[in-house]
C-alpha positions in Angstrom: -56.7 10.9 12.8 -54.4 9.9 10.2 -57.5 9.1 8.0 -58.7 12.5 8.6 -55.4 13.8 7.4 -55.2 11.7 4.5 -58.8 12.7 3.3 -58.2 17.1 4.0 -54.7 16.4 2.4 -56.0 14.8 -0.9 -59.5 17.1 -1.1 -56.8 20.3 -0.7 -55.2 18.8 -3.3 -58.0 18.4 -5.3 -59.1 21.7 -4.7 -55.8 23.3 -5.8 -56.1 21.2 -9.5 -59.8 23.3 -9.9 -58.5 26.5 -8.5 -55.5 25.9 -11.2 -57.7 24.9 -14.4 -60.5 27.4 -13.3 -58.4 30.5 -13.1 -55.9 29.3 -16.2 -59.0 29.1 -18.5 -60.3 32.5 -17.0 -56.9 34.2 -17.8 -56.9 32.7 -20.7 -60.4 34.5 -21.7 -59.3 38.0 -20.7 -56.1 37.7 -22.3 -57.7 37.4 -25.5 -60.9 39.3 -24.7 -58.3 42.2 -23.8 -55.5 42.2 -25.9 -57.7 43.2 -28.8 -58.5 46.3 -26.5 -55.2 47.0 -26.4 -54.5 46.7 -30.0 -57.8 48.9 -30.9 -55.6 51.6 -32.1 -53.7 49.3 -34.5 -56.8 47.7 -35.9 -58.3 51.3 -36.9 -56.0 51.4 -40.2 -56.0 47.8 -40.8 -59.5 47.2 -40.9 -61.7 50.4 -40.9 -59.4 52.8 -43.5 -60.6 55.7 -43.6 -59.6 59.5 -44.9 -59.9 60.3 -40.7 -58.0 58.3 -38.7 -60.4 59.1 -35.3 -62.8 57.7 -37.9 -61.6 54.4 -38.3 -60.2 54.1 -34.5 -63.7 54.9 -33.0 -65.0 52.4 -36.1 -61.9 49.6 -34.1 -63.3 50.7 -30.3 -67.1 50.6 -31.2 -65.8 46.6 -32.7 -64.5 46.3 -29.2 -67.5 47.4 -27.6 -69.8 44.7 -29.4 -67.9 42.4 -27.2 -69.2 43.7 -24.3 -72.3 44.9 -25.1 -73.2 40.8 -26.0 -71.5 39.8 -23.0 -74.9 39.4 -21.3 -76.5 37.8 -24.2 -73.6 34.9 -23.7 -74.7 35.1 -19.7 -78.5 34.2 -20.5 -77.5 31.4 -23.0 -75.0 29.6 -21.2 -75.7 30.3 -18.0 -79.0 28.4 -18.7 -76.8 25.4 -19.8 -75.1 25.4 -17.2 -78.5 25.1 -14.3 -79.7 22.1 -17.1 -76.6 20.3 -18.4 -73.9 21.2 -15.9 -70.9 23.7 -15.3 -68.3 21.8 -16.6 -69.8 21.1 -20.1 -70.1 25.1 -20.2 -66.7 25.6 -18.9 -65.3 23.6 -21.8 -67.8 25.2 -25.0 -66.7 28.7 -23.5 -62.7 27.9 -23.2 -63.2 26.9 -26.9 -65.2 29.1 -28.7 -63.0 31.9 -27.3 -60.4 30.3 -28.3 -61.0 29.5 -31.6 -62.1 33.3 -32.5 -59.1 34.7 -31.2 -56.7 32.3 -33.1 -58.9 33.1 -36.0 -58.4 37.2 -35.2 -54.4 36.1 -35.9 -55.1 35.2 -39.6 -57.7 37.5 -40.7 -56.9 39.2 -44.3 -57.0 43.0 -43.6 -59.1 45.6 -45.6 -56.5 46.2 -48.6 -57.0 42.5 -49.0 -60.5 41.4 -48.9 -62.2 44.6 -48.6 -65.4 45.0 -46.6 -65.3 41.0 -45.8 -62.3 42.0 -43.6 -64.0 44.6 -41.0 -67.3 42.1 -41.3 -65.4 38.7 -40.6 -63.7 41.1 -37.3 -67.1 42.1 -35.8 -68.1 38.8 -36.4 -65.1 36.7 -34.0 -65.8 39.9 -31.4 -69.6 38.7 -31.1 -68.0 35.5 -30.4 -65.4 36.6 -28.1 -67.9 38.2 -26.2 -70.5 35.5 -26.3 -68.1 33.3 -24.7 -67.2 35.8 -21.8 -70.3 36.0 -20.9 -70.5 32.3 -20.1 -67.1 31.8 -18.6 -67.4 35.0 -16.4 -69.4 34.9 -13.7 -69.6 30.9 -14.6 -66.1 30.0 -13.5 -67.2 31.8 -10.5 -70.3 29.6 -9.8 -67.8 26.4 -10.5 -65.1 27.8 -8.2 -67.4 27.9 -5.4 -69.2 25.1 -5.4 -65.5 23.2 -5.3 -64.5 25.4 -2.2 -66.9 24.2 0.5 -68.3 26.0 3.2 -64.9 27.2 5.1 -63.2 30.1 3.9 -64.4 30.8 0.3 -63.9 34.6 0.7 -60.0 33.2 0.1 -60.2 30.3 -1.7 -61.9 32.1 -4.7 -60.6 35.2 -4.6 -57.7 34.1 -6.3 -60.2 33.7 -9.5 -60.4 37.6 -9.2 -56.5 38.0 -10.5 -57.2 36.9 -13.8 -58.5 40.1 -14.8 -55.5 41.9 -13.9 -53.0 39.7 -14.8 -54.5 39.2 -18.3 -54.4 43.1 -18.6 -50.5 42.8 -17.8 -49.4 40.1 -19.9 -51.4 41.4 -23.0 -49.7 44.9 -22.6 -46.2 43.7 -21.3 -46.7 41.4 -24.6 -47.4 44.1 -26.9 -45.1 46.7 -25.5 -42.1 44.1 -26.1 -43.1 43.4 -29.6 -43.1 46.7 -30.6 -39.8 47.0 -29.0 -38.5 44.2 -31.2 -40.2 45.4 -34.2 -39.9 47.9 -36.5 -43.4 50.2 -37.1 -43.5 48.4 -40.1 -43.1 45.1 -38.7 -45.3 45.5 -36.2 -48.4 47.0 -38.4 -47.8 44.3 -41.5 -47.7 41.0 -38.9 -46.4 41.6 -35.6 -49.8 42.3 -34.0 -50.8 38.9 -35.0 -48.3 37.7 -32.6 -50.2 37.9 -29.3 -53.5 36.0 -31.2 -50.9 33.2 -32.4 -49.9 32.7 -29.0 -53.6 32.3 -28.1 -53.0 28.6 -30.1 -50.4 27.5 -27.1 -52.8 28.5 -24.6 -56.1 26.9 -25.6 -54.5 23.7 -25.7 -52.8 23.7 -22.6 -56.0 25.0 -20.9 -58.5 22.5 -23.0 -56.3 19.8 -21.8 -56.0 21.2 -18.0 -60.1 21.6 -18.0 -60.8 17.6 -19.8 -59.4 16.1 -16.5 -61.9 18.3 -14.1 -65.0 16.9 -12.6 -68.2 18.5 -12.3 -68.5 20.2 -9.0 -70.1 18.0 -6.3 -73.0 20.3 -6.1 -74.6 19.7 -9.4 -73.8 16.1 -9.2 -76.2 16.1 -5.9 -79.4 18.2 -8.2 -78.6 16.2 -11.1 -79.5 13.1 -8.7 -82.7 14.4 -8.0 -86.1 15.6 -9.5 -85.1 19.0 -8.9 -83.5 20.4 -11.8 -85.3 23.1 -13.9 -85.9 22.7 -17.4 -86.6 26.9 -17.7 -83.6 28.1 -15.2 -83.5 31.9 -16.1 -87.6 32.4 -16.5 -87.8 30.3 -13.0 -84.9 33.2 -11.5 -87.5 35.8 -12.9 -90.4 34.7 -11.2 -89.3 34.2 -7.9 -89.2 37.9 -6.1 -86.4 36.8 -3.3 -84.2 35.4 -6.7 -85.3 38.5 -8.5 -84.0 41.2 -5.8 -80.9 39.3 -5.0 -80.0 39.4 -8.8 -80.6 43.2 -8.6 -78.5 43.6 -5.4 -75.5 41.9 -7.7 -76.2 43.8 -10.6 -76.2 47.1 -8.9 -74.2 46.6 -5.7 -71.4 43.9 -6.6 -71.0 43.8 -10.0 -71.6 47.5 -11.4 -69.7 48.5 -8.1 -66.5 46.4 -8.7 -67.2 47.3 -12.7 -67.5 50.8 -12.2 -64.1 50.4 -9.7 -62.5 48.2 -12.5 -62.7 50.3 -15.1 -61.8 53.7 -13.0 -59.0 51.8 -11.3 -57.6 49.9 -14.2 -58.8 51.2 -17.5 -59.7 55.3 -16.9 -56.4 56.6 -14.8 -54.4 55.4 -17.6 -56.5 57.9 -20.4 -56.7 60.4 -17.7 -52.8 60.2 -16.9 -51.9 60.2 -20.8 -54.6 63.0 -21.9 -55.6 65.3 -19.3 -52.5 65.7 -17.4 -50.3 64.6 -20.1 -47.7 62.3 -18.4 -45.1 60.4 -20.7 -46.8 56.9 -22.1 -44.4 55.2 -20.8 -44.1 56.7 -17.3 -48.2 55.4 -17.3 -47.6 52.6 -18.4 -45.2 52.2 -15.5 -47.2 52.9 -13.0 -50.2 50.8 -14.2 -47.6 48.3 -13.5 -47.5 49.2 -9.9 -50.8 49.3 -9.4 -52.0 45.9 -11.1 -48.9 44.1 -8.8 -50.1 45.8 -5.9 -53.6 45.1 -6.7 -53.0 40.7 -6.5 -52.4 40.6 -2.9 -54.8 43.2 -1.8 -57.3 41.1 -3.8 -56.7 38.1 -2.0 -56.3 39.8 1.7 -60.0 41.2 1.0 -61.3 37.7 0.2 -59.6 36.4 3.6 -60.9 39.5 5.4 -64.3 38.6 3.5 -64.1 35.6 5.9 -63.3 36.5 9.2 -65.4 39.6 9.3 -68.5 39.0 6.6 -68.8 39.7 3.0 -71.2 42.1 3.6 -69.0 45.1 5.7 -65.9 44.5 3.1 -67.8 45.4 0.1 -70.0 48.1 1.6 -66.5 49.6 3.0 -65.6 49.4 -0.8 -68.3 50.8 -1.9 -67.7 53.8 0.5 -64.3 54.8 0.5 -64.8 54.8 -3.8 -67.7 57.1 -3.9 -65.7 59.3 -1.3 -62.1 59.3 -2.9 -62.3 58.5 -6.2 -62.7 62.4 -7.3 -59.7 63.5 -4.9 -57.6 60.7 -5.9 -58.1 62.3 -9.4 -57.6 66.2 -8.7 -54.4 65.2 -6.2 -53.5 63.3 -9.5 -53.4 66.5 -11.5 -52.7 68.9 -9.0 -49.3 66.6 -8.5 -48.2 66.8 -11.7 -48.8 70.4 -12.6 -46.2 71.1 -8.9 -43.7 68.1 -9.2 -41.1 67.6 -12.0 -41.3 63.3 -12.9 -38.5 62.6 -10.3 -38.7 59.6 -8.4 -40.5 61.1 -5.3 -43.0 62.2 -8.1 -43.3 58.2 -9.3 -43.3 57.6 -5.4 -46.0 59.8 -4.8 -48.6 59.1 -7.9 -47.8 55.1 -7.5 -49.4 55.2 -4.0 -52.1 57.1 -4.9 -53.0 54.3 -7.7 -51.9 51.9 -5.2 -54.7 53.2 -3.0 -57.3 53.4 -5.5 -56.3 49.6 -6.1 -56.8 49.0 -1.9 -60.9 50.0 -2.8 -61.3 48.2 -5.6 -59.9 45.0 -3.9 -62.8 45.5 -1.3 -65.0 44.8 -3.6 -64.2 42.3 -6.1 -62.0 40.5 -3.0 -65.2 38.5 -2.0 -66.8 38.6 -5.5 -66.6 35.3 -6.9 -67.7 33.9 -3.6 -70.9 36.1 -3.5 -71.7 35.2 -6.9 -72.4 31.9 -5.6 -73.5 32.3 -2.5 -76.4 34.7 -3.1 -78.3 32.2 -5.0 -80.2 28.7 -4.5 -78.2 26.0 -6.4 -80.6 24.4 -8.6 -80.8 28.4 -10.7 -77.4 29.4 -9.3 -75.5 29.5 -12.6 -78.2 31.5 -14.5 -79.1 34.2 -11.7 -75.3 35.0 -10.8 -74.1 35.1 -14.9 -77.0 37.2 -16.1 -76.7 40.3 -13.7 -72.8 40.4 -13.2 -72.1 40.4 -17.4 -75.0 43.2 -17.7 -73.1 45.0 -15.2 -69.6 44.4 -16.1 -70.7 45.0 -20.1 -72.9 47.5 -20.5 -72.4 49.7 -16.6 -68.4 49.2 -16.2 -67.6 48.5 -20.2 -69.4 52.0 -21.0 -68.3 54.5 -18.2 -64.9 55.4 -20.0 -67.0 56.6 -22.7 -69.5 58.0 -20.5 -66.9 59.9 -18.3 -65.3 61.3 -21.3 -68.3 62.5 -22.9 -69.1 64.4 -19.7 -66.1 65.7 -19.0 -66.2 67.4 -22.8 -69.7 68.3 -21.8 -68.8 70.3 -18.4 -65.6 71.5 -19.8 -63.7 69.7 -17.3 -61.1 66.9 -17.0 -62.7 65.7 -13.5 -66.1 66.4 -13.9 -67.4 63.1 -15.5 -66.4 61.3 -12.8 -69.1 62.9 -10.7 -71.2 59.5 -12.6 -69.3 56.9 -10.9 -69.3 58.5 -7.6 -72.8 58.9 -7.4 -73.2 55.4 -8.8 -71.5 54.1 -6.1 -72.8 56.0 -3.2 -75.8 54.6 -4.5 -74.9 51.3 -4.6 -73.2 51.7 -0.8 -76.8 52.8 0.4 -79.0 49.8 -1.1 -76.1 47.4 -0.2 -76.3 48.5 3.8 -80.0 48.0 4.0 -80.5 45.1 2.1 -77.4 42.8 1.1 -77.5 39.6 2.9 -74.5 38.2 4.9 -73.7 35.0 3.3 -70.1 34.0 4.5 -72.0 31.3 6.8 -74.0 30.4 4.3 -74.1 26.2 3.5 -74.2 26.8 -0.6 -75.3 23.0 -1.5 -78.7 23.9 -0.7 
C-alpha cells in the first residue's frame, strides 16, 4: 500500500514538472507571438512609413498576419518530426527558434535607419515566429497528453489551454505600463523594444526547464518497435478514418474554439472601442475581467470534460456560441447607448464578456486532450498539428478581418458576425453526428 503511495506520489510529481515546462514554454510562445500584435500599431511608423498612416498600419497587421497564415506550414514540418524523431526534440527547436526571432525583433534597425532591409529583416523573424507556433501549438498538446495517462486528462491538460490568455494579459499589462512610464517619445524611439528584451529572460529559463524533460512514455514504447512511419503526414492522408477525424478537428474543435477565441478575446475589444465607442481604457478593463474569469472556467470545462464526455461539453459550446454570440453583441451596444459608464454599467457589460468567456471555455476546456486522443499514436503528432494550426491561422486568425469587412459591406456594426454564427452552427451539427467520444479512450495505442 505504501509502495503504491510512494509510486502515484512521485509519477504526480513527475507529472506536475511536465505540466510546468509544457505550459511555461507555451506561454512563452504566445507571449512573443502576441505581443507583436499588440504593438502592430507602433510598428506601422517604424517600419512601413508612409504619407498614410492606415497605409503603413495595415502594411504592420498584414506583417502580423504572415505569422499566422504559415502557422500551418510550421504544423506539417514539425509535426512530421515529431511522429519520426520524437516530441521532445520538437519541443526544444520550436522554444528556440521562437525565441531567438523575437529577441532579434528587440534589436532590429528601423526604416530611417536601414531602409527597405528594416520592413524585409521584420517579415522575415514573423515567418519564423510563426513557423515555430505551428510546431509548439497543437504539439505541446500531443506531449501534454501522452504524460497525463488515461485518468482525468480533460483536467490535467486543460491547464495547457491558459497560456493563450495569460500571454494576451501579460503582453498588454506589459505594454500598457511602459507607456505609462514612458514618455511618447520614449516609448516610440526604444521603449517598445522592452517586452522583446524581456523575451531573453524567458527563453533561458524555459530552455533550461524543457532540457531536464523526458520524452513522453508513449513514443518511447513506438520508438521500441518496427512501427514508426518514415512518411507520418502522407500516411494521416491516406487513411479515410485519420482523414475524417482530422476534418472533425479542423472544423469542429479547432475553427470552433478559433472562431470563439478570436470573438471572445480579440473582436469585442475592436467592437467595444469602434462601434460603440467605449473609453480604451474602460475596454481594456474589462478584457481584464473576462481573461481572469476565463482561467478557471477553462479548467472546470476540462474536469467536466471528464465526468460527462468530451463530446456533450464541446457540442454544448458549440451551441450556446452560434445562439448568443449576436445578442451578446447587440445587448453590448444597446447597453451602452441607455447606461452612463457607472459601475452597474462595468457590472453589467463585465458579465456579459464573462458569459461569452463561459462558451468559449466549453470548447477549448477539453481541447488539448482531444487533440491527442482523436488520433492513433504512431501519426498522432502530425494529424493533430496540421488541422488545429490551419484552423487557428487561417479560420480564427482571419475572421476579425472578415467580420469587419462585412460589417462595412451590410452597413452594419453586427452584421458580420452572422459568419461565425453560421460557422459554428455548422460545426455544432457535424460534431453531434459524427465526433467520437474519447474520454475512455487508452491513448498508447
Amino acid at each position: 500500500m505504501t509502495a503504491i503511495g510512494a509510486d502515484s506520489a512521485a509519477s504526480h510529481h513527475s507529472y506536475k514538472k511536465v505540466a510546468v515546462a509544457a505550459c511555461f514554454g507555451t506561454f512563452l510562445e504566445w507571449y512573443d507571438f502576441l505581443t507583436f500584435a499588440t504593438l502592430a500599431v507602433i510598428f506601422g511608423p517604424l517600419f512601413f512609413p508612409s504619407s498614410d498612416p492606415a497605409t503603413g498600419l495595415l502594411a504592420s497587421l498584414a506583417t502580423f498576419g504572415v505569422g499566422m497564415v504559415v502557422r500551418p506550414i510550421g504544423a506539417a514540418i514539425f509535426g512530421s518530426i515529431g511522429d519520426r524523431i520524437g516530441r521532445r526534440p520538437v519541443f526544444m527547436i520550436t522554444i528556440t527558434l521562437m525565441g531567438i526571432a523575437t529577441v532579434c525583433v528587440g534589436f532590429l534597425p528601423t526604416y530611417a535607419q536601414i531602409g527597405i532591409g528594416a520592413p524585409i529583416l521584420l517579415v522575415f523573424l514573423r515567418l519564423l515566429q510563426g513557423l515555430s507556433a505551428g510546431g509548439e501549438i497543437g504539439g505541446s498538446a500531443v506531449y501534454l497528453t501522452e504524460h497525463a495517462g488515461n485518468s482525468s486528462r480533460g483536467f490535467k491538460t486543460s491547464f495547457l489551454q491558459l497560456m493563450g490568455p495569460l500571454g494576451i494579459l501579460v503582453s498588454t499589462l506589459q505594454i500598457a505600463l511602459l507607456q505609462s512610464w514612458l514618455s511618447p517619445n520614449e516609448f516610440l524611439s526604444w521603449g517598445w523594444r522592452v517586452p522583446f528584451w524581456i523575451s531573453i529572460i524567458l527563453l533561458i529559463v524555459a530552455f533550461k526547464v524543457r532540457m531536464a524533460l523526458e520524452e513522453t512514455p508513449i513514443f518511447l514504447q513506438l520508438s521500441q518497435s518496427d512501427t514508426q512511419p518514415k512518411t507520418p503526414l502522407r500516411d494521416n492522408f491516406r487513411d479515410p478514418e485519420t482523414r475524417k477525424r482530422m476534418f472533425l478537428l479542423f472544423f469542429c474543435i479547432s475553427a470552433g474554439g478559433a472562431v470563439l477565441f478570436f470573438c471572445v478575446q480579440v473582436y469585442t475589444s475592436i467592437f467595444l472601442k469602434t462601434a460603440v465607442k467605449l473609453p480604451p481604457q474602460l475596454v481594456d478593463q474589462l478584457s481584464v475581467y473576462a481573461t481572469l474569469a476565463l482561467l478557471p472556467l477553462t479548467i472546470f470545462a476540462g474536469w467536466l470534460s471528464d465526468k460527462i464526455g468530451r463530446k456533450p461539453v464541446v457540442v454544448t459550446g458549440l451551441i450556446l456560441g452560434a445562439t448568443l454570440i449576436l445578442p451578446a453583441f447587440h445587448l453590448l451596444q444597446e447597453i451602452s447607448q441607455t447606461t452612463t459608464y457607472s459601475a452597474s454599467f462595468t457590472f453589467a457589460t463585465a458579465g456579459i464578456l464573462i458569459g461569452l468567456s463561459a462558451i468559449l471555455a466549453l470548447v477549448v476546456g477539453p481541447q488539448t486532450a482531444l487533440l491527442a486522443e482523436l488520433f492513433p499514436a504512431k501519426t498522432r503528432n502530425s494529424a493533430a498539428t496540421l488541422p488545429h494550426n490551419l484552423a487557428a491561422g487561417w479560420i480564427g486568425g482571419l475572421l476579425p478581418l472578415i467580420v469587419t469587412w462585412l460589417n462595412q459591406h451590410w452597413e452594419s456594426t453586427v452584421a458580420g458576425l452572422w459568419y461565425p454564427t453560421i460557422f459554428l452552427a455548422s460545426g455544432a451539427i457535424v460534431a453531434m453526428i459524427y465526433l467520437p467520444e474519447t474520454k475512455n479512450l487508452n491513448i498508447a495505442k
